[in-house]
PDB file of N, CA, C, O and CB in Angstrom:
ATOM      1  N   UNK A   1       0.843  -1.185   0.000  1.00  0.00           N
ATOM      2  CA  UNK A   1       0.000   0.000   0.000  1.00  0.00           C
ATOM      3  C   UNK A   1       0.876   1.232   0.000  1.00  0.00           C
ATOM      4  O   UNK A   1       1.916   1.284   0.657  1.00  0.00           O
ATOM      5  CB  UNK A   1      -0.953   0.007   1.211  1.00  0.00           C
ATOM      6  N   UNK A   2       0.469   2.137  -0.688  1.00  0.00           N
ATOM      7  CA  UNK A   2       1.262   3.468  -1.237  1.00  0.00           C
ATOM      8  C   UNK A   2       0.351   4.309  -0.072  1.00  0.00           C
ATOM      9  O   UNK A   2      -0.876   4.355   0.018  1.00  0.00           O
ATOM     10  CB  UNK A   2       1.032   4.015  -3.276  1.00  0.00           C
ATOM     11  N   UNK A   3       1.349   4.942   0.767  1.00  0.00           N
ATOM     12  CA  UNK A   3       0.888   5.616   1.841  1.00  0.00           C
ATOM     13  C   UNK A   3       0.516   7.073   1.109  1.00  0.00           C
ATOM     14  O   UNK A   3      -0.583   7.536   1.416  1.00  0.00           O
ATOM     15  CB  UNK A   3       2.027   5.640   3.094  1.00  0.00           C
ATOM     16  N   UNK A   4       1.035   7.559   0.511  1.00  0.00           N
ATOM     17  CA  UNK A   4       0.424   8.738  -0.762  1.00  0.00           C
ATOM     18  C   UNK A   4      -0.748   8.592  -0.804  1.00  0.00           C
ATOM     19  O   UNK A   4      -1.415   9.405  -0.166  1.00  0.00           O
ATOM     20  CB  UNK A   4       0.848   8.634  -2.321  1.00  0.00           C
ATOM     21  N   UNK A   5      -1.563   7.355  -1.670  1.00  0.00           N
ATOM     22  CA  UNK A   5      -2.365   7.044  -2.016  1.00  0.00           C
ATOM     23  C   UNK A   5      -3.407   6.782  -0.645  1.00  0.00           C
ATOM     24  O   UNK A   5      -4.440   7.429  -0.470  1.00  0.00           O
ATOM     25  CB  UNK A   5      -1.956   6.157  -2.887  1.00  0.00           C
ATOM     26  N   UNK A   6      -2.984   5.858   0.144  1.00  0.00           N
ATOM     27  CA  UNK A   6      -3.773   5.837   1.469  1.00  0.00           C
ATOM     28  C   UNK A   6      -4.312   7.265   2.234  1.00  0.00           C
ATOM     29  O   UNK A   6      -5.289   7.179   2.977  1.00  0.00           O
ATOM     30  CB  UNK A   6      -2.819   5.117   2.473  1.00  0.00           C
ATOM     31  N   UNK A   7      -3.681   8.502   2.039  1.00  0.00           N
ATOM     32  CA  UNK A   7      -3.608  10.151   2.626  1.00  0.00           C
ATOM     33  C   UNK A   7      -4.258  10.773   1.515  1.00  0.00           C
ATOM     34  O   UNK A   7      -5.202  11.542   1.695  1.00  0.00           O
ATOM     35  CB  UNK A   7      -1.936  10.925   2.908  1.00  0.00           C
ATOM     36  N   UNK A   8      -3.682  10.409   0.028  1.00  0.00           N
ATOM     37  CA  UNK A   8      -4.997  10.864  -0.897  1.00  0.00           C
ATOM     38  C   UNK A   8      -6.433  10.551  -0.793  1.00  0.00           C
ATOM     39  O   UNK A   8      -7.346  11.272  -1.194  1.00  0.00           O
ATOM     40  CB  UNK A   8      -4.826  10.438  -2.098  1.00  0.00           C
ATOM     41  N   UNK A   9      -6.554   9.278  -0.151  1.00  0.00           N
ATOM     42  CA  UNK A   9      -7.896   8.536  -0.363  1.00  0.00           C
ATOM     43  C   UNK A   9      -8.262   9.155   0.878  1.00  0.00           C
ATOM     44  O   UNK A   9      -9.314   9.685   0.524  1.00  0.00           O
ATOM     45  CB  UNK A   9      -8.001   6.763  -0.512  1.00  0.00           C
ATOM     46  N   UNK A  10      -8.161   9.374   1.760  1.00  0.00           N
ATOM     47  CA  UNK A  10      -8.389   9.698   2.916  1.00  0.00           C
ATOM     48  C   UNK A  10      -9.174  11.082   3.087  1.00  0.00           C
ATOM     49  O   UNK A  10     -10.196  11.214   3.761  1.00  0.00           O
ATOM     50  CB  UNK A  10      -7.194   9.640   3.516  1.00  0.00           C
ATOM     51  N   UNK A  11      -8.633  11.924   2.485  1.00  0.00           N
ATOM     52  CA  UNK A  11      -9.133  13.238   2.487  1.00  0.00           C
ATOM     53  C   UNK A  11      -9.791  13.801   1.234  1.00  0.00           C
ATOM     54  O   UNK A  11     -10.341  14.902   1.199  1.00  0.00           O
ATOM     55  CB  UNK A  11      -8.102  14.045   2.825  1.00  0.00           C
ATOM     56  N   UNK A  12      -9.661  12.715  -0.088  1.00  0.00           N
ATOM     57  CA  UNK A  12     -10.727  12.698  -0.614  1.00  0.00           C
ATOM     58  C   UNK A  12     -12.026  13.059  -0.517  1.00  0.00           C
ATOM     59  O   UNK A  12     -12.591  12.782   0.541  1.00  0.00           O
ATOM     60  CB  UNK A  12     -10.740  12.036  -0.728  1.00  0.00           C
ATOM     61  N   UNK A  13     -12.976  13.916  -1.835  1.00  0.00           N
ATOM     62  CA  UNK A  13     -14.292  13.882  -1.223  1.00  0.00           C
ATOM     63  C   UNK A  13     -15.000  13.697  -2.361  1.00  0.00           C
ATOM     64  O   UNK A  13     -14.830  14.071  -3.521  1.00  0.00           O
ATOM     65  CB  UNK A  13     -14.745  15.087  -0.387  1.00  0.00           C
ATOM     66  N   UNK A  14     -16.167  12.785  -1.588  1.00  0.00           N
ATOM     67  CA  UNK A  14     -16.899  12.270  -2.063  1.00  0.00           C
ATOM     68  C   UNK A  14     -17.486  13.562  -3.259  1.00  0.00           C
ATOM     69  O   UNK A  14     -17.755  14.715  -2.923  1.00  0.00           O
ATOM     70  CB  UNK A  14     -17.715  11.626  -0.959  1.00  0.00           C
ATOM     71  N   UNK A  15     -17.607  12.904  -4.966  1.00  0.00           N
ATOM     72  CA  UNK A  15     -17.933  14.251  -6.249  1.00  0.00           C
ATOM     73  C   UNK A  15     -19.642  13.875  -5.980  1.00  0.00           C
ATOM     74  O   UNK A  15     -20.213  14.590  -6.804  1.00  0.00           O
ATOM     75  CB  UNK A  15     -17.125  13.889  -8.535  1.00  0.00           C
ATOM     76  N   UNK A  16     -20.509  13.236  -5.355  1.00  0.00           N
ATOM     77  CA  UNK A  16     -21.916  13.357  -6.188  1.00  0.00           C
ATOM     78  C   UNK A  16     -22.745  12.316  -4.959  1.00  0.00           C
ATOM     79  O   UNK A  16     -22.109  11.630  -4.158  1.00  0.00           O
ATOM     80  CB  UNK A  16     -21.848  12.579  -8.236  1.00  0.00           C
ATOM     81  N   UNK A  17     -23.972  12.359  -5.001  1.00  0.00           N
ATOM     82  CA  UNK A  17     -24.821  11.756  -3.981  1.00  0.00           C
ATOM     83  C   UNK A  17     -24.802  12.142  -2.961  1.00  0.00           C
ATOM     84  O   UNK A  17     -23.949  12.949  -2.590  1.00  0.00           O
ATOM     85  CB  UNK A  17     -24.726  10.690  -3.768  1.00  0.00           C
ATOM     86  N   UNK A  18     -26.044  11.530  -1.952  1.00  0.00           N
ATOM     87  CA  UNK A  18     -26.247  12.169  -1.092  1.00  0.00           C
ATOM     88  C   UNK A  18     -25.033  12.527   0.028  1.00  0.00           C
ATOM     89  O   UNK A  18     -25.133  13.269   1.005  1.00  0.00           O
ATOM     90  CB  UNK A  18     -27.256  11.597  -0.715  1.00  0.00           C
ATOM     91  N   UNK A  19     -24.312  12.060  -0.250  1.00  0.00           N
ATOM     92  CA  UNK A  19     -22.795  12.913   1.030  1.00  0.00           C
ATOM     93  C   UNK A  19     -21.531  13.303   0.252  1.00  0.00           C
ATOM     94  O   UNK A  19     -20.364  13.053   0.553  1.00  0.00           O
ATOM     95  CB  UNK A  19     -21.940  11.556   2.460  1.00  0.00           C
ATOM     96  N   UNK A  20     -22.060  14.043  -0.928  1.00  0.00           N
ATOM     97  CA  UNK A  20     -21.376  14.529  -1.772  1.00  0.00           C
ATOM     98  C   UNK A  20     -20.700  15.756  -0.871  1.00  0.00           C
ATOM     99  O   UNK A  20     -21.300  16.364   0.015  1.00  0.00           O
ATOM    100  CB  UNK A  20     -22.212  14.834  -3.035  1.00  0.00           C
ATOM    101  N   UNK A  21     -19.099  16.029  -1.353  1.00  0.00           N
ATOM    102  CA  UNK A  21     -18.531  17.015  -0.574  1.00  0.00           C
ATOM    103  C   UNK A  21     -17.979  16.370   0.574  1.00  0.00           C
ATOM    104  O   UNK A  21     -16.843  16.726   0.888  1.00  0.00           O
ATOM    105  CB  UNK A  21     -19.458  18.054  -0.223  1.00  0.00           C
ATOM    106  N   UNK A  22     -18.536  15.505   1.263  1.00  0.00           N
ATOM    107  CA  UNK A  22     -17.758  14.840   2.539  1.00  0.00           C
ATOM    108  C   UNK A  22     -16.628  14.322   2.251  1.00  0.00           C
ATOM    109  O   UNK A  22     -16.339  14.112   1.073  1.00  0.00           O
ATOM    110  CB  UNK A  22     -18.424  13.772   3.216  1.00  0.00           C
ATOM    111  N   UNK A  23     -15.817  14.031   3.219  1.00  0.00           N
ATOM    112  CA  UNK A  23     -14.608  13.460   2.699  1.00  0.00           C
ATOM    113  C   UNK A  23     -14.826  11.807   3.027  1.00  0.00           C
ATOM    114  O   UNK A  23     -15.427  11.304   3.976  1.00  0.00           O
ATOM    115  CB  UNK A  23     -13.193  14.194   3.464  1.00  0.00           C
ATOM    116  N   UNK A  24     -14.249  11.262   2.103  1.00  0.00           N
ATOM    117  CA  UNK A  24     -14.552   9.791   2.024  1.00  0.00           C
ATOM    118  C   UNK A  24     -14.339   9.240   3.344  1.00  0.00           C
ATOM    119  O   UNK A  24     -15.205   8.474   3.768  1.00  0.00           O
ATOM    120  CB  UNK A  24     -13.684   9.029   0.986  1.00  0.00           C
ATOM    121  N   UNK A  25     -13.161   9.543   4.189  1.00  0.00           N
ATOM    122  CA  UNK A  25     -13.001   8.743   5.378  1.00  0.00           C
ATOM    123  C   UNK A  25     -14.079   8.925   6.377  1.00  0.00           C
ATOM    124  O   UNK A  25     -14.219   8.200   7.362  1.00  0.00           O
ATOM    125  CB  UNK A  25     -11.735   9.031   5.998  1.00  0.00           C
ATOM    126  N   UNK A  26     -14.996  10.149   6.006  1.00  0.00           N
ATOM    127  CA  UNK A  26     -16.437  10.175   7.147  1.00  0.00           C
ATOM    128  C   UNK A  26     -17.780   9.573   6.224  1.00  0.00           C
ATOM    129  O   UNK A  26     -18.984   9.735   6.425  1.00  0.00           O
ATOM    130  CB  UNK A  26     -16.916  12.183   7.769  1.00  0.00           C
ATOM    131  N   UNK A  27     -17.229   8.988   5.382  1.00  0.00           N
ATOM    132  CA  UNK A  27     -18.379   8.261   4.765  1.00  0.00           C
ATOM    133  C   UNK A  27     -19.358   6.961   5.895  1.00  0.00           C
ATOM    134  O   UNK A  27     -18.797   6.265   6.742  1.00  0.00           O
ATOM    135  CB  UNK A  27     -17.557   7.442   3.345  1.00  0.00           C
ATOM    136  N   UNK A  28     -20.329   6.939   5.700  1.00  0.00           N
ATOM    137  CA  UNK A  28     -20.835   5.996   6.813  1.00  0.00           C
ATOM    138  C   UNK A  28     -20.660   4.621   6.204  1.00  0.00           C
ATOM    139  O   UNK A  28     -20.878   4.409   5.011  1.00  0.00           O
ATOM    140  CB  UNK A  28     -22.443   6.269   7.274  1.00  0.00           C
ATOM    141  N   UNK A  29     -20.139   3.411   7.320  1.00  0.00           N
ATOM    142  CA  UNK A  29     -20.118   2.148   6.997  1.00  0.00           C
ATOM    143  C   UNK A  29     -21.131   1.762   5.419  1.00  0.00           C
ATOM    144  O   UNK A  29     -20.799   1.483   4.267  1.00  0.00           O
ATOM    145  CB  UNK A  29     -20.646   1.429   8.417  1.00  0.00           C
ATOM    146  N   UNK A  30     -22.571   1.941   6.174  1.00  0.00           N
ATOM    147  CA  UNK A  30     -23.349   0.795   5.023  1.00  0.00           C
ATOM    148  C   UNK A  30     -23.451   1.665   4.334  1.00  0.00           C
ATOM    149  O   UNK A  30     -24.487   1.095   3.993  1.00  0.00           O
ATOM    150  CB  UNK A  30     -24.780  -0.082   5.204  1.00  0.00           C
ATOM    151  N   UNK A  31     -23.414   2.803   3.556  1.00  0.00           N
ATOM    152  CA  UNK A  31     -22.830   3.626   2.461  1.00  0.00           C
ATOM    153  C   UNK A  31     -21.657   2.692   1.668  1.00  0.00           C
ATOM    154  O   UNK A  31     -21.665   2.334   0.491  1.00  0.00           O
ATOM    155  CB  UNK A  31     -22.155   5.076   3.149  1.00  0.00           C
ATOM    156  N   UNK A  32     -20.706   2.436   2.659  1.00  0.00           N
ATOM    157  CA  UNK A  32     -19.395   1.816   1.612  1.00  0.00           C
ATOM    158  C   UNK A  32     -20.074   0.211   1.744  1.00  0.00           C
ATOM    159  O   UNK A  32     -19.779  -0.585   0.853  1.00  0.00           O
ATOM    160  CB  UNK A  32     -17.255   2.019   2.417  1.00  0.00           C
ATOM    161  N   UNK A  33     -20.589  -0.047   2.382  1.00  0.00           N
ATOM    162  CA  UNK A  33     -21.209  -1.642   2.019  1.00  0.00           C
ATOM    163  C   UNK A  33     -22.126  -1.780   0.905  1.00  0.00           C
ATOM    164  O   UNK A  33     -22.034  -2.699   0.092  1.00  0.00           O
ATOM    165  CB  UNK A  33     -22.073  -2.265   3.218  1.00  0.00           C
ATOM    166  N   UNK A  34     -22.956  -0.930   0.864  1.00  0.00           N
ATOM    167  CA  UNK A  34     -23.607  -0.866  -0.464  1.00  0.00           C
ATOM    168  C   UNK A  34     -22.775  -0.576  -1.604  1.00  0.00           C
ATOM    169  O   UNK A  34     -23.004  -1.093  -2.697  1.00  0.00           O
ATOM    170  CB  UNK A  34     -24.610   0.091  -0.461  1.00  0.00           C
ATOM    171  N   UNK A  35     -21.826   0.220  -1.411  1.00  0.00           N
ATOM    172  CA  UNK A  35     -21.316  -0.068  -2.714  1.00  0.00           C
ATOM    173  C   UNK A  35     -20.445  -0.968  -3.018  1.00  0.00           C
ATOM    174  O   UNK A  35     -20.136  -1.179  -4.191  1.00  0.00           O
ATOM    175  CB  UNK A  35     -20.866   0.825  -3.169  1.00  0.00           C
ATOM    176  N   UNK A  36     -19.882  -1.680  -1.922  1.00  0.00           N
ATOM    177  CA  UNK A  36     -19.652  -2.988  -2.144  1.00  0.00           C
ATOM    178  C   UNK A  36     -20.036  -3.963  -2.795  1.00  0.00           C
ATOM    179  O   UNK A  36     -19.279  -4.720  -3.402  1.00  0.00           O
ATOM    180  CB  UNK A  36     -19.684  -3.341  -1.496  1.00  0.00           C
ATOM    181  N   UNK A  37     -21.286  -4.062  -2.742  1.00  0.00           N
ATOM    182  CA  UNK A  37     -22.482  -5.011  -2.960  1.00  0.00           C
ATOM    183  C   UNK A  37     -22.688  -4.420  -4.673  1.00  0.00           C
ATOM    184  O   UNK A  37     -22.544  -5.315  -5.505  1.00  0.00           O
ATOM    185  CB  UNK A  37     -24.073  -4.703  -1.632  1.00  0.00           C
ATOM    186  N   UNK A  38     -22.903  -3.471  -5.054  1.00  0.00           N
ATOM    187  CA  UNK A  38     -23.162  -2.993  -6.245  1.00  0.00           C
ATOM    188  C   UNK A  38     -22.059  -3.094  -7.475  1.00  0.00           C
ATOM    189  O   UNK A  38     -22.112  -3.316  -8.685  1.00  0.00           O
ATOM    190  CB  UNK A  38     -23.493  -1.716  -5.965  1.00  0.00           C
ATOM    191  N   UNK A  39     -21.027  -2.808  -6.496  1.00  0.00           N
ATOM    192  CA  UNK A  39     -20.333  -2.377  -7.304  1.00  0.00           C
ATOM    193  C   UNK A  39     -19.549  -0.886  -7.425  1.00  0.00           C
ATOM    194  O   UNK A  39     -19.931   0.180  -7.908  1.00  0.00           O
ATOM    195  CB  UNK A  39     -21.035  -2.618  -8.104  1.00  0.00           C
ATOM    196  N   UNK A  40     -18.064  -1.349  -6.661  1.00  0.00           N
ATOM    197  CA  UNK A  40     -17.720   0.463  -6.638  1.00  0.00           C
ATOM    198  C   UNK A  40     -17.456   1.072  -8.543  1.00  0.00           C
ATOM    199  O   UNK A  40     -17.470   0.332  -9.526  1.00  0.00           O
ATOM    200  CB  UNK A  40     -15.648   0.777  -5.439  1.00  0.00           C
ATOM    201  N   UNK A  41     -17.220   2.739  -8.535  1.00  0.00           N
ATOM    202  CA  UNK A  41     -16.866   2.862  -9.407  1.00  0.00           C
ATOM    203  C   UNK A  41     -15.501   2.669  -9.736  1.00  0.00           C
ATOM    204  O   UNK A  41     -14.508   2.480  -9.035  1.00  0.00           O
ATOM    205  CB  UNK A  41     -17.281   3.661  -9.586  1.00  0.00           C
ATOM    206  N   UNK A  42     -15.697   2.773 -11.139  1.00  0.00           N
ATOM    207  CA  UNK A  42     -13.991   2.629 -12.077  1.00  0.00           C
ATOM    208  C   UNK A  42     -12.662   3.549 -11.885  1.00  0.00           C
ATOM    209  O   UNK A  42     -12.987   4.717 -11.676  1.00  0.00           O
ATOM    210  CB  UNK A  42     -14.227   2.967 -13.739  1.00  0.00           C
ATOM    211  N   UNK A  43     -11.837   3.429 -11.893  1.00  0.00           N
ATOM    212  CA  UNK A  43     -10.790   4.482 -11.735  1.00  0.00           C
ATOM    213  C   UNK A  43     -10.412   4.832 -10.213  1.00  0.00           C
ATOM    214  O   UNK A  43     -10.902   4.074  -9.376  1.00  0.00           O
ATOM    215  CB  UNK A  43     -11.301   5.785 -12.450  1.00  0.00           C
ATOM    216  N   UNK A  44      -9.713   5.741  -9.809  1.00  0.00           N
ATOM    217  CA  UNK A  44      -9.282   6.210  -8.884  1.00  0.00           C
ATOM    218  C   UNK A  44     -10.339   6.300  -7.480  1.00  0.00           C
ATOM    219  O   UNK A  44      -9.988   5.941  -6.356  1.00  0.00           O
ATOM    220  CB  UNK A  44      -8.801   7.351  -9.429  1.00  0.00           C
ATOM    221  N   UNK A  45     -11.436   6.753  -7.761  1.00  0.00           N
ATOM    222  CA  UNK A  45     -12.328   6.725  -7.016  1.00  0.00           C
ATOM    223  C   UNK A  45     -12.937   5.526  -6.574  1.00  0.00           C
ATOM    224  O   UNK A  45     -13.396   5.355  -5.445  1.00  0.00           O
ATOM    225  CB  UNK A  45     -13.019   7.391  -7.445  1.00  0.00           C
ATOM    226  N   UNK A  46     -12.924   4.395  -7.835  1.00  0.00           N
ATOM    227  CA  UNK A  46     -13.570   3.238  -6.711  1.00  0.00           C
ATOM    228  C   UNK A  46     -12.573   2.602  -6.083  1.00  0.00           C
ATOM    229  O   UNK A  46     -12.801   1.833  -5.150  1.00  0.00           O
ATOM    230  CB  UNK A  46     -14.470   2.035  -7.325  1.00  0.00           C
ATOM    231  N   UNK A  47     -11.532   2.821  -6.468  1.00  0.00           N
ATOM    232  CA  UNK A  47     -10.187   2.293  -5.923  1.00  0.00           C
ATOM    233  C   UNK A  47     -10.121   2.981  -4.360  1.00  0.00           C
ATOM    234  O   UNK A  47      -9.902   2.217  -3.420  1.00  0.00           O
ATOM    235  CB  UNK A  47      -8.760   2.825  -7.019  1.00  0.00           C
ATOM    236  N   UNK A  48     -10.297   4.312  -4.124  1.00  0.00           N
ATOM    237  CA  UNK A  48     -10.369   5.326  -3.008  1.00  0.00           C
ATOM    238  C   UNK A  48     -11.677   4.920  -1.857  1.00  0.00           C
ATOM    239  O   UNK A  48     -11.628   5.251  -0.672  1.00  0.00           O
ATOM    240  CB  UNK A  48     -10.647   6.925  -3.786  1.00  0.00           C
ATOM    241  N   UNK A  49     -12.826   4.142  -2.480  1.00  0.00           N
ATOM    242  CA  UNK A  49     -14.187   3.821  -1.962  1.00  0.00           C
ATOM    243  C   UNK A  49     -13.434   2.323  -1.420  1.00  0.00           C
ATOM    244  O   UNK A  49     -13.417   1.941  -0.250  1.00  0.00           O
ATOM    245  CB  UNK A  49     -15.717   3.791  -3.289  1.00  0.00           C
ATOM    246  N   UNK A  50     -12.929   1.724  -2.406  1.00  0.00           N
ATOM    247  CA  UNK A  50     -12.433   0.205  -1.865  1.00  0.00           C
ATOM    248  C   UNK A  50     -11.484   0.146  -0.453  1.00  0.00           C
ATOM    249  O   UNK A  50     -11.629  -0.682   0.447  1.00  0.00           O
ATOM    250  CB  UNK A  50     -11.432  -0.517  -3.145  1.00  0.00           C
ATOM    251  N   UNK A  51     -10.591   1.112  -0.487  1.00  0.00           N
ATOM    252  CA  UNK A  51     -10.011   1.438   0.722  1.00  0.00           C
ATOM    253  C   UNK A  51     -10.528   1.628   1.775  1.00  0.00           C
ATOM    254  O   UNK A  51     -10.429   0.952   2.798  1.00  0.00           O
ATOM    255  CB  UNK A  51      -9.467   2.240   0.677  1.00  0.00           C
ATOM    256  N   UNK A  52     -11.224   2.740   1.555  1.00  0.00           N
ATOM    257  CA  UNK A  52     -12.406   3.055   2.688  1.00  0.00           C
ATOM    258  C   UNK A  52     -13.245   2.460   3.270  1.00  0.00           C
ATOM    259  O   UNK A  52     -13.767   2.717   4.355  1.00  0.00           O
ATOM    260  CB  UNK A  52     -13.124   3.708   2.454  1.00  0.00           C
ATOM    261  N   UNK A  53     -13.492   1.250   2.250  1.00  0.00           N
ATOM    262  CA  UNK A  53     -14.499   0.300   2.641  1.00  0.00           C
ATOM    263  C   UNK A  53     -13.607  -0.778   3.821  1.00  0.00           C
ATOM    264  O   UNK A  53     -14.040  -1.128   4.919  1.00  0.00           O
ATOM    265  CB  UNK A  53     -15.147  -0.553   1.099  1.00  0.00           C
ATOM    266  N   UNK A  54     -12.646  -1.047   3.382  1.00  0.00           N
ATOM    267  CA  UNK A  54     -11.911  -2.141   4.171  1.00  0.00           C
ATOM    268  C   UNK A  54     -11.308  -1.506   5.193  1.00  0.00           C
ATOM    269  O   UNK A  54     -11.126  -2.141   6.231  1.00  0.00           O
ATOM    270  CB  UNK A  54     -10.875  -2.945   3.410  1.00  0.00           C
ATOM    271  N   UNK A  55     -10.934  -0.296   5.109  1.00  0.00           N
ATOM    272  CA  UNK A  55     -10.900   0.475   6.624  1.00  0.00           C
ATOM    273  C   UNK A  55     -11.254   0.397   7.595  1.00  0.00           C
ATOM    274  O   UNK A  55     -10.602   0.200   8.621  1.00  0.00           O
ATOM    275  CB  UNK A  55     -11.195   1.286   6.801  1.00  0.00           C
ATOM    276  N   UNK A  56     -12.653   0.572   7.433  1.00  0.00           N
ATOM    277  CA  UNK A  56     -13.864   0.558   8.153  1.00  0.00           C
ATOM    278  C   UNK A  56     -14.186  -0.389   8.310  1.00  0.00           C
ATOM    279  O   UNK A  56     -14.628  -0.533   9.450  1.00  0.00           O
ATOM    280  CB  UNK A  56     -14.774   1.087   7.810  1.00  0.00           C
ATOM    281  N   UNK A  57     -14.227  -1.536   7.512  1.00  0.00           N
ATOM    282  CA  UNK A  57     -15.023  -3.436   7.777  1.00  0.00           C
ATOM    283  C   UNK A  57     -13.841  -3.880   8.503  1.00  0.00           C
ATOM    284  O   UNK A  57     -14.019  -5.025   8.916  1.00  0.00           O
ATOM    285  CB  UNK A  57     -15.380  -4.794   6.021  1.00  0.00           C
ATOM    286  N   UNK A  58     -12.489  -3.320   8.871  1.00  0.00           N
ATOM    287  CA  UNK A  58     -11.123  -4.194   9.504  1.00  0.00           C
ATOM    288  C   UNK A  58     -11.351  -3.093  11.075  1.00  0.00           C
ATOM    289  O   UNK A  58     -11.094  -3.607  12.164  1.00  0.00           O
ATOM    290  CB  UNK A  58      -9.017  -3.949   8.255  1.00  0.00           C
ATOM    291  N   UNK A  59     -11.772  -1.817  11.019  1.00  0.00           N
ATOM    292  CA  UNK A  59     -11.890  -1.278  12.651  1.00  0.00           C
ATOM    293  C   UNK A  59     -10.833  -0.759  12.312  1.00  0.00           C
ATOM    294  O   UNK A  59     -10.190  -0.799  13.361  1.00  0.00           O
ATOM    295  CB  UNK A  59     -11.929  -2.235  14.128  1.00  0.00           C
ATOM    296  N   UNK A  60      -9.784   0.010  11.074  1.00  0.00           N
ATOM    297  CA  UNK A  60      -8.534   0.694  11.074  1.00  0.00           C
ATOM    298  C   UNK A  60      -8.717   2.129  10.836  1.00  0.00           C
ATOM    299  O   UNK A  60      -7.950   2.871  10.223  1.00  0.00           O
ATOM    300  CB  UNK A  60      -7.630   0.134  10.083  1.00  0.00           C
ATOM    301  N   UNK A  61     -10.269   2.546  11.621  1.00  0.00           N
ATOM    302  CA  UNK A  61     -10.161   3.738  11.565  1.00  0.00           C
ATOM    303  C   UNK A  61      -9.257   4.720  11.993  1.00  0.00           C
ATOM    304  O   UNK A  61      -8.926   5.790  11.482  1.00  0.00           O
ATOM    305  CB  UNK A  61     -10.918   3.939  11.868  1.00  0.00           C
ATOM    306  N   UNK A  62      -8.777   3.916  13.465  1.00  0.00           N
ATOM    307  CA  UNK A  62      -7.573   5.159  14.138  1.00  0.00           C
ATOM    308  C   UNK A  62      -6.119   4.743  13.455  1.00  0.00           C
ATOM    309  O   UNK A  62      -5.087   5.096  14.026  1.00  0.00           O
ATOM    310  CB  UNK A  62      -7.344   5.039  16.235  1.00  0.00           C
ATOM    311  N   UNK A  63      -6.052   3.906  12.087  1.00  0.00           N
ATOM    312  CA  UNK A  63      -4.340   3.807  11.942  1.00  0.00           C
ATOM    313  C   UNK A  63      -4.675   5.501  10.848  1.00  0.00           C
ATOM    314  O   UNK A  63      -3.833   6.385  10.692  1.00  0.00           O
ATOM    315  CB  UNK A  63      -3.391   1.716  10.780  1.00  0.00           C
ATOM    316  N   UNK A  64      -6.003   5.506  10.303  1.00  0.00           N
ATOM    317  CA  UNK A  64      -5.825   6.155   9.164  1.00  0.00           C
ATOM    318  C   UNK A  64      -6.210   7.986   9.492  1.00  0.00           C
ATOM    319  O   UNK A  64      -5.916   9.019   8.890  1.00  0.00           O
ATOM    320  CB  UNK A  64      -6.856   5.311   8.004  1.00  0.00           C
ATOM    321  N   UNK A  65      -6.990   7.692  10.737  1.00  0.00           N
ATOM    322  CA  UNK A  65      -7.661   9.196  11.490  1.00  0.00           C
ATOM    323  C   UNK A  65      -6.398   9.933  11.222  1.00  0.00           C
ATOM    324  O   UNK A  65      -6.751  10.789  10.412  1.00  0.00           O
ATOM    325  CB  UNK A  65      -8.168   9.202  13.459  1.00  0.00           C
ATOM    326  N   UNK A  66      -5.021  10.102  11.459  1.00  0.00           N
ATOM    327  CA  UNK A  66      -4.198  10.915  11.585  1.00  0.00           C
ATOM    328  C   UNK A  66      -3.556  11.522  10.347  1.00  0.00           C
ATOM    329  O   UNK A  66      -2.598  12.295  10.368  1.00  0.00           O
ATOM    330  CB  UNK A  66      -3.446  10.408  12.339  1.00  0.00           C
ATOM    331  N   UNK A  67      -4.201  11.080   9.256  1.00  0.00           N
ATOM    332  CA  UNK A  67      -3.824  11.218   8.263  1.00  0.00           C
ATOM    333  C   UNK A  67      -4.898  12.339   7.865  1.00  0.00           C
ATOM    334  O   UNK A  67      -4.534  13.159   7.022  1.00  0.00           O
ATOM    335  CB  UNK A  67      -3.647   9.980   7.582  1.00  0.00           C
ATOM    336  N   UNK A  68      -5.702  12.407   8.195  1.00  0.00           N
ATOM    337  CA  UNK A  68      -7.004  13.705   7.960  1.00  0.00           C
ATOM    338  C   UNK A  68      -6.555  15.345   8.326  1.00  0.00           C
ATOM    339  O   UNK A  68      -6.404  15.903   9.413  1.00  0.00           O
ATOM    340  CB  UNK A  68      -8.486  13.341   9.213  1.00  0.00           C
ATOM    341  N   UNK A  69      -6.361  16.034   6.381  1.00  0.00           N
ATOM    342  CA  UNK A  69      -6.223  17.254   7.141  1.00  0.00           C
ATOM    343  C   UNK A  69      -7.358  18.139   7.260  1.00  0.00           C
ATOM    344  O   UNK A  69      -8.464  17.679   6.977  1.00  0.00           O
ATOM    345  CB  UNK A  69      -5.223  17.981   6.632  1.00  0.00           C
ATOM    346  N   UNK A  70      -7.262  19.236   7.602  1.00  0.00           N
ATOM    347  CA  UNK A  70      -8.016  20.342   7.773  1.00  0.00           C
ATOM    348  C   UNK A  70      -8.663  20.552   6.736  1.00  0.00           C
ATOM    349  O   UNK A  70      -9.424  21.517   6.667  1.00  0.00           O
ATOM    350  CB  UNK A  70      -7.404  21.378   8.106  1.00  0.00           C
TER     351      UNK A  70
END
């Protein structure tokens, strides 16, 4: 794992739907479970949702909390 990429994904924000603007790491669990289930999107972003998702389903919220900026 590219820690770049882990701090990009992190403070990422969500482009569209209802928690559009949030940043992905305050996305709510069954938000990223549903799109689990569906199907994340293509490219960078579902790649950024896939992270997030396993973040959160492993309890590694506090390795990644410190990585959140302002």
């Amino acid at each position: 794992m590219d820690p770049a990429f882990l701090k990009t994904a992190v403070n990422a924000q969500m482009p569209f739907g209802k928690y559009a603007g949030r940043k992905l790491f305050y996305l709510p669990e069954p938000y990223l479970v549903w799109f689990h289930k569906q199907g994340f999107p293509k490219g960078k972003l579902g790649e950024q949702l896939a992270l997030m998702y396993e973040i959160k389903l492993n309890g590694l919220e506090a390795v990644a909390e410190p990585l959140l900026e302002d």
